[in-house]
C-alpha positions in Angstrom: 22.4 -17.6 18.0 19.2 -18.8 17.5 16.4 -17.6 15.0 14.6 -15.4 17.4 17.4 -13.9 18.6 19.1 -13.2 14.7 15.6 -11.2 13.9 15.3 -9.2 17.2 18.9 -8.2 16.5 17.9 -7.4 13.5 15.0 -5.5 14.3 17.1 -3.6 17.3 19.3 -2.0 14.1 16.6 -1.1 12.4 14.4 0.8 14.7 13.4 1.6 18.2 9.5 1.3 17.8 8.1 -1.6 18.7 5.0 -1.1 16.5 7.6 -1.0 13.3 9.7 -3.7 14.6 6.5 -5.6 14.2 6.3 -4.3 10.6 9.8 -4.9 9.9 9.7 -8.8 11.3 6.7 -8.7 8.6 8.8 -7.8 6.0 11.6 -10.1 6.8 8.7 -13.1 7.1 7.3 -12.2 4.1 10.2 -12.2 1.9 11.1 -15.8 3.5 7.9 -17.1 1.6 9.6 -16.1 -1.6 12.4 -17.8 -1.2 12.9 -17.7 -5.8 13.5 -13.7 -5.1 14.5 -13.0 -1.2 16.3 -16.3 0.5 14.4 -19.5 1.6 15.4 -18.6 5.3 15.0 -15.4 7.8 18.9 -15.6 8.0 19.1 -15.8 3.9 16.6 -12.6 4.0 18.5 -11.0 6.9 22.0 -11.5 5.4 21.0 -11.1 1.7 23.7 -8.2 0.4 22.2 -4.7 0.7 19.1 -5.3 2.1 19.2 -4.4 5.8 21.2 -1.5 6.3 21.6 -2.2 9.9 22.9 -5.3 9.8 26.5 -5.4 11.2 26.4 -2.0 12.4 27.3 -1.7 15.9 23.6 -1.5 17.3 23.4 -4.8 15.5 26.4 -6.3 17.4 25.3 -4.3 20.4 22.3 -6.6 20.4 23.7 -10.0 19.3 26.1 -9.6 21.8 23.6 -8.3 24.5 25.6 -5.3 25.1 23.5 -2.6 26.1 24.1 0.4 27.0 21.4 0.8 29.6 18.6 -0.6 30.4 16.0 1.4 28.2 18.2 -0.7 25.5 17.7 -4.0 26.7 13.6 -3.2 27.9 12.9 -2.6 23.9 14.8 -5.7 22.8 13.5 -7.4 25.2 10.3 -6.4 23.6 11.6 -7.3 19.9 12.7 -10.8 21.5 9.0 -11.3 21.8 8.0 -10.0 18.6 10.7 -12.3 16.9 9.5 -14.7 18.8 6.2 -14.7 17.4 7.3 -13.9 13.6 9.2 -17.0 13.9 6.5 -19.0 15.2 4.1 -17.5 12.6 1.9 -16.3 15.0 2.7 -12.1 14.4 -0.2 -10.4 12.7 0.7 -8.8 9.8 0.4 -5.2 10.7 1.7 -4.1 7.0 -0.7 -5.6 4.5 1.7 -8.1 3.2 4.6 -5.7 2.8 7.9 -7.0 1.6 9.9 -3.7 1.4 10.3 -0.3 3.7 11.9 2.9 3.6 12.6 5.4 5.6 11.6 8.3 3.3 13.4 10.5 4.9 16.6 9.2 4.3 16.2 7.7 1.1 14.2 7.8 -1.9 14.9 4.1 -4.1 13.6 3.6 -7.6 10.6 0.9 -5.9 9.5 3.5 -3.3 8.0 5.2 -6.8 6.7 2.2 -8.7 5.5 -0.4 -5.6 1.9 0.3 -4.0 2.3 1.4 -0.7 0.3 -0.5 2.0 0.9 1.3 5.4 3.0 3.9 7.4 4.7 3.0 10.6 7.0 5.2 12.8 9.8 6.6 10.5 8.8 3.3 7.7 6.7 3.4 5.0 5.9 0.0 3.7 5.8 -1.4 -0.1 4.5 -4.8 -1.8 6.1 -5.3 -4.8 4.4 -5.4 -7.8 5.3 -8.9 -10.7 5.6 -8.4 -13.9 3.6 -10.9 -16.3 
């Protein structure tokens, strides 16, 4: 599977939006240029332990596998194929203000969601920077 295809899966367990998708490619890009705190590759940031809840879930494999269920399903990965795609080539505009974190408030509340500056909403997301400590 090739990098493209690794981060559209990605993005296919993660949301339906395209507009987020975009936000969560971001994200994954973002933390690849920290490669001291995140992973030095998109599949060291995508596999990192705890970090992408939707990673090996069956919507995950439902997409690696391209195993839809109908075609609504392969129309928006299809979509996140091109957004991945474009993350990978380094052309995607950063739609979350250099964002290396989300959340889904909603669901859950983490200890960073508190403490990091928020730098945009998206669909069901919210979107964090981390803050460094000197």
């Amino acid at each position: 599977m090739d990098l493209s295809h690794l981060l559209a899966a990605t993005l296919f367990s993660e949301t339906k939006d395209v507009e987020d998708a975009r936000g969560i490619a971001n994200v994954i890009i973002n933390r690849s240029k920290r490669p001291d705190r995140f992973g030095a590759t998109i599949p060291d940031v995508i596999y990192a332990p705890y970090q992408f809840s939707g990673v090996g879930t069956p919507e995950f494999q439902k997409a690696v596998n391209l195993q839809f269920e109908n075609k609504d399903e392969e129309k928006i990965f299809k979509q996140f194929l091109s957004v991945a795609s474009s993350a990978v080539r380094g052309t995607l505009e950063d739609n979350t203000n250099g964002a290396d974190h989300y959340v889904n408030l909603k669901l859950s509340r983490p200890s960073w969601s508190k403490v990091y500056p928020k730098t945009t909403k998206i669909g069901q997301h919210t979107y964090y920077k981390e803050v460094f400590k000197k």
